[in-house]
Biopython code that builds the backbone (N, CA, C, O; Angstrom):
import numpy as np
from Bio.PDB.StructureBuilder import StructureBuilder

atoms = [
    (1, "UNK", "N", (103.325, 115.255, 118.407)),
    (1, "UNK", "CA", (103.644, 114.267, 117.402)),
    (1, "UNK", "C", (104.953, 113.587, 117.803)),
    (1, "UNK", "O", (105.986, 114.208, 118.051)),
    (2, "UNK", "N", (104.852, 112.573, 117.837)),
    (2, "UNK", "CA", (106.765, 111.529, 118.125)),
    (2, "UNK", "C", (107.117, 111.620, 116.876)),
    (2, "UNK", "O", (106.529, 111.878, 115.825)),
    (3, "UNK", "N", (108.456, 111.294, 117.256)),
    (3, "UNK", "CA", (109.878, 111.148, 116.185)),
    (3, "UNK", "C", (109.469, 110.686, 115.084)),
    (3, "UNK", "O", (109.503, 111.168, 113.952)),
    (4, "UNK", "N", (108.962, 109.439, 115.587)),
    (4, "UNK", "CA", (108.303, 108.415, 114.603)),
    (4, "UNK", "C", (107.320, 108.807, 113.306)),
    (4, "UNK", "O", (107.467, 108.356, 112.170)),
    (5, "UNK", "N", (106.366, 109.674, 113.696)),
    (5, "UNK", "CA", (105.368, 110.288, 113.302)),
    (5, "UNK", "C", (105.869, 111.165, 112.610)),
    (5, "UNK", "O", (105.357, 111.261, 111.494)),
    (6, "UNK", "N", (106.888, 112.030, 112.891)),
    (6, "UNK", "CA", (107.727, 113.321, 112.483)),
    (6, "UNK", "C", (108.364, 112.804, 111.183)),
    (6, "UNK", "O", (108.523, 113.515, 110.190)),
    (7, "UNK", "N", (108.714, 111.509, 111.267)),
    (7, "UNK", "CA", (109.737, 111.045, 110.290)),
    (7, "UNK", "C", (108.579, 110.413, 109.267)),
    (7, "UNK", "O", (108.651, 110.692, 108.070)),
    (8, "UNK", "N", (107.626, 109.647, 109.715)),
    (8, "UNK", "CA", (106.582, 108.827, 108.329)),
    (8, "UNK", "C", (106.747, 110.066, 107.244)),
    (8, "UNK", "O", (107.210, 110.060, 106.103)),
    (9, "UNK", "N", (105.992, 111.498, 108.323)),
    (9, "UNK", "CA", (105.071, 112.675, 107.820)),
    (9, "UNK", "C", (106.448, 113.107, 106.282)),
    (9, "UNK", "O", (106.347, 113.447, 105.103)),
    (10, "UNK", "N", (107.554, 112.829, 107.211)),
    (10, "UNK", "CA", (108.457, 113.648, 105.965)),
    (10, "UNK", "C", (108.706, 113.108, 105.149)),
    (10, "UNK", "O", (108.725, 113.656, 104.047)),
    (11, "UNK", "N", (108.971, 111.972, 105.278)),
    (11, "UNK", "CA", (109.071, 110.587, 103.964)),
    (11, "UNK", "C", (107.624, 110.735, 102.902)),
    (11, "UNK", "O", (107.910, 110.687, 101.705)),
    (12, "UNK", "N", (106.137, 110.906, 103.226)),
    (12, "UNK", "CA", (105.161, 110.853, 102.724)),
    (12, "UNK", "C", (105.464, 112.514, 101.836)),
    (12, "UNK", "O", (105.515, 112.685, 100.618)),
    (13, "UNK", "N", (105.642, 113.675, 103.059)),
    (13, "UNK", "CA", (105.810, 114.498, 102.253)),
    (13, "UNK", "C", (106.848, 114.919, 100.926)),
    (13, "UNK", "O", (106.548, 115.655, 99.986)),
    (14, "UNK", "N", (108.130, 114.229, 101.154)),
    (14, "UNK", "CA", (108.682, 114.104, 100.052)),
    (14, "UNK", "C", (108.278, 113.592, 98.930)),
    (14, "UNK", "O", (108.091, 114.182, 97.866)),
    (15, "UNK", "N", (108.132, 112.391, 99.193)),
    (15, "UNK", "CA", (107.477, 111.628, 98.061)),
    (15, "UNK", "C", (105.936, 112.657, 97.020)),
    (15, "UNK", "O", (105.945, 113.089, 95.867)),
    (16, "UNK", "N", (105.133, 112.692, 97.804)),
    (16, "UNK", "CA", (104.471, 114.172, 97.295)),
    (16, "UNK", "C", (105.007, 115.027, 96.426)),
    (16, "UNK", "O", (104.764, 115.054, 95.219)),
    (17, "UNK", "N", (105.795, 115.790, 97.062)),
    (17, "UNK", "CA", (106.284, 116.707, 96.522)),
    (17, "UNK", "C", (107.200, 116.694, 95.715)),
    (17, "UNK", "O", (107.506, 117.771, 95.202)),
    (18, "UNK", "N", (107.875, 115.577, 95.370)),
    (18, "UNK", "CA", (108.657, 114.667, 93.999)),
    (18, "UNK", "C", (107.995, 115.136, 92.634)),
    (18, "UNK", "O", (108.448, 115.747, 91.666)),
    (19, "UNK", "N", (106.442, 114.485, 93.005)),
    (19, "UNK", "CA", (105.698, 114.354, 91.787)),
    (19, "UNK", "C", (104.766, 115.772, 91.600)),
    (19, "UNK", "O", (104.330, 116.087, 90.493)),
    (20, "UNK", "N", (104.503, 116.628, 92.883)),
    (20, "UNK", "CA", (103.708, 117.818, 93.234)),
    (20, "UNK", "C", (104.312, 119.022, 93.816)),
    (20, "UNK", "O", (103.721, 119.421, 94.820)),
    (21, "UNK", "N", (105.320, 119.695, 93.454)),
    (21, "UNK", "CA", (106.392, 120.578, 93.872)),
    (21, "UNK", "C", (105.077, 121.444, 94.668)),
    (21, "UNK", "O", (105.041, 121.497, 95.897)),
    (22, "UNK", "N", (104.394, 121.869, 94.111)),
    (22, "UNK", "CA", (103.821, 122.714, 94.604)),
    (22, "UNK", "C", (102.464, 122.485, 95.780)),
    (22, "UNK", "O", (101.764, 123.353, 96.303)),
    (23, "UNK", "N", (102.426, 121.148, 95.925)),
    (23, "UNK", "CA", (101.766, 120.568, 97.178)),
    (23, "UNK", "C", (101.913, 121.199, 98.634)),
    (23, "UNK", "O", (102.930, 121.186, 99.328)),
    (24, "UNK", "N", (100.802, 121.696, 98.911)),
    (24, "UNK", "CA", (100.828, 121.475, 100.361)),
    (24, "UNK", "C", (100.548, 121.036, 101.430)),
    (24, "UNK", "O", (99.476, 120.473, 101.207)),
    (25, "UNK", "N", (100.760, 120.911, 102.391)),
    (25, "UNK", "CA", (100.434, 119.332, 103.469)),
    (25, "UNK", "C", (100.750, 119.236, 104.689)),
    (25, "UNK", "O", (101.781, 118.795, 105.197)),
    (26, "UNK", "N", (99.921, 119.620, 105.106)),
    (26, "UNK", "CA", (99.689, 119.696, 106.440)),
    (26, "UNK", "C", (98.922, 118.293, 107.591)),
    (26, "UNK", "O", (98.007, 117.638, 107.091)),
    (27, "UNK", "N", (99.349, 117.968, 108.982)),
    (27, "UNK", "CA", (99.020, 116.825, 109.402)),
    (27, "UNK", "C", (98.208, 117.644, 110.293)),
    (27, "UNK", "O", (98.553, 118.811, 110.481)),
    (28, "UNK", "N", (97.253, 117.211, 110.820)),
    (28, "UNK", "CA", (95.852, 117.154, 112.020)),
    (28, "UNK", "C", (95.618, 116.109, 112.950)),
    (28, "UNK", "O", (96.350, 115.139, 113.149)),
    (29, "UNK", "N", (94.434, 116.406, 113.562)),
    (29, "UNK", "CA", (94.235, 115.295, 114.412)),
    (29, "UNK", "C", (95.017, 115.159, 115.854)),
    (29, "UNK", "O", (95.882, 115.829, 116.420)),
    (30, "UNK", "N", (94.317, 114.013, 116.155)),
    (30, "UNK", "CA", (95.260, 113.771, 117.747)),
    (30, "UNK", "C", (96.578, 113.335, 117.767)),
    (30, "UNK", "O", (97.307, 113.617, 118.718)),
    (31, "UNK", "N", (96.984, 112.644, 116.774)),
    (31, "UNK", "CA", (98.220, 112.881, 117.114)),
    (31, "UNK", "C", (99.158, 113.940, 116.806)),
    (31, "UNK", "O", (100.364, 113.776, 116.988)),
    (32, "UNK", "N", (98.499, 115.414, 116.183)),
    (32, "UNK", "CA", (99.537, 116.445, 116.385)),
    (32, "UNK", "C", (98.935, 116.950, 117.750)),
    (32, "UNK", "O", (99.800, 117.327, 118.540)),
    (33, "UNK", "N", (98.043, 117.011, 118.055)),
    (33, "UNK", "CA", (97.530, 117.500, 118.832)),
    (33, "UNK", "C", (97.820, 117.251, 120.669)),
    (33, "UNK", "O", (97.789, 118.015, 121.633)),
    (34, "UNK", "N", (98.092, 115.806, 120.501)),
    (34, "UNK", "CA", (99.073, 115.047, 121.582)),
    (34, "UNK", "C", (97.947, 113.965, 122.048)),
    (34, "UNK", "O", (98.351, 113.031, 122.742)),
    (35, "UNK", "N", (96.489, 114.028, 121.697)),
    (35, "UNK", "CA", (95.478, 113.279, 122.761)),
    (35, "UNK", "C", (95.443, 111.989, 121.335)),
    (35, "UNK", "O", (94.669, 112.100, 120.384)),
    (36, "UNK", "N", (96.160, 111.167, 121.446)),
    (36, "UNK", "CA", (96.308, 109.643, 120.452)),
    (36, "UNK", "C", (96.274, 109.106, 121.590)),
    (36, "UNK", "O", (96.531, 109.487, 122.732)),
    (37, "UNK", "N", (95.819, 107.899, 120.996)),
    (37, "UNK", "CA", (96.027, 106.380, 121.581)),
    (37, "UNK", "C", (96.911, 105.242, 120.943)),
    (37, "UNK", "O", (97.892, 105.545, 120.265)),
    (38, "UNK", "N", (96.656, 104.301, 121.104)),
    (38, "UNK", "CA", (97.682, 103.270, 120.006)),
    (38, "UNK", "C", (96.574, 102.885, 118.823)),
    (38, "UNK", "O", (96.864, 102.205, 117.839)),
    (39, "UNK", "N", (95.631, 103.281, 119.015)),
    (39, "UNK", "CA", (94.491, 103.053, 117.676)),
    (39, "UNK", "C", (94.493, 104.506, 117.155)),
    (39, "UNK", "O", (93.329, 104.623, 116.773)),
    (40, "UNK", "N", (94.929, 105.340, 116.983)),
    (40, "UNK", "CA", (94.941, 106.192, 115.942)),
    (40, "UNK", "C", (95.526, 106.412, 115.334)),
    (40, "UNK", "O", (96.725, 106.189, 115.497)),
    (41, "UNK", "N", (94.951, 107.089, 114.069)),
    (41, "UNK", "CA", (96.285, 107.149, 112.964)),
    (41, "UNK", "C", (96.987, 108.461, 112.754)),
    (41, "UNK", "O", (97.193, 108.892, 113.889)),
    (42, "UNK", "N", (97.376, 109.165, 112.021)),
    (42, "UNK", "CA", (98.076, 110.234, 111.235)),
    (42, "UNK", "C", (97.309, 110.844, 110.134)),
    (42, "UNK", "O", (97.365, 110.643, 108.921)),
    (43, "UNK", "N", (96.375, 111.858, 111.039)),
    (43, "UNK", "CA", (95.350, 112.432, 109.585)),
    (43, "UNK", "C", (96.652, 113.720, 109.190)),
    (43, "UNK", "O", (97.253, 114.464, 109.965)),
    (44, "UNK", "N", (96.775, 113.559, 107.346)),
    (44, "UNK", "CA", (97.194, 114.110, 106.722)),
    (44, "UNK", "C", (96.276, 115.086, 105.698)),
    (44, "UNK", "O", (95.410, 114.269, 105.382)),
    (45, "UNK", "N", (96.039, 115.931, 105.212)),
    (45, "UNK", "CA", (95.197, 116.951, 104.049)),
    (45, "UNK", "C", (96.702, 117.369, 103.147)),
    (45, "UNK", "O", (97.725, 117.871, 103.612)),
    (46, "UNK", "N", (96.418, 116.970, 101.742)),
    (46, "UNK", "CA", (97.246, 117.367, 100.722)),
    (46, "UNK", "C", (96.481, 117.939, 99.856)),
    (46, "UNK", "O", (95.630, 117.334, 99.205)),
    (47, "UNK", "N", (96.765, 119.401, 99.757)),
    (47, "UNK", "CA", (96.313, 120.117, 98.409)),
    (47, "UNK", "C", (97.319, 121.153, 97.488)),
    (47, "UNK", "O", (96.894, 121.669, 96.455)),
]
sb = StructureBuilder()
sb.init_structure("model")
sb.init_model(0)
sb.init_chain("A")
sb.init_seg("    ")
for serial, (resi, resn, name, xyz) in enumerate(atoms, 1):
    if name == "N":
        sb.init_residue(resn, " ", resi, " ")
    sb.init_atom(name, np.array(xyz, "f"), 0.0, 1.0, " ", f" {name:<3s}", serial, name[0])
structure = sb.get_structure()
């Protein structure tokens, strides 16, 4: 995952967890995974 990515994920997760203390949230996909391109996105799961 880049900086970039590192930083959306924590901004989104705050915001979450503002309104959902008890949220949890985890990111997937290729870009944690490292195999992205410039067309993919940031799969997130919040429960």
């Amino acid at each position: 995952m880049t900086k970039e990515d590192s930083s959306i994920l924590s901004v989104f997760a705050s915001s979450v967890r503002n309104r959902y203390p008890e949220a949890r949230i985890w990111a997937f996909g290729s870009r944690v995974t490292g195999s992205y391109t410039h067309e993919s996105d940031l799969d997130v799961c919040v429960v």
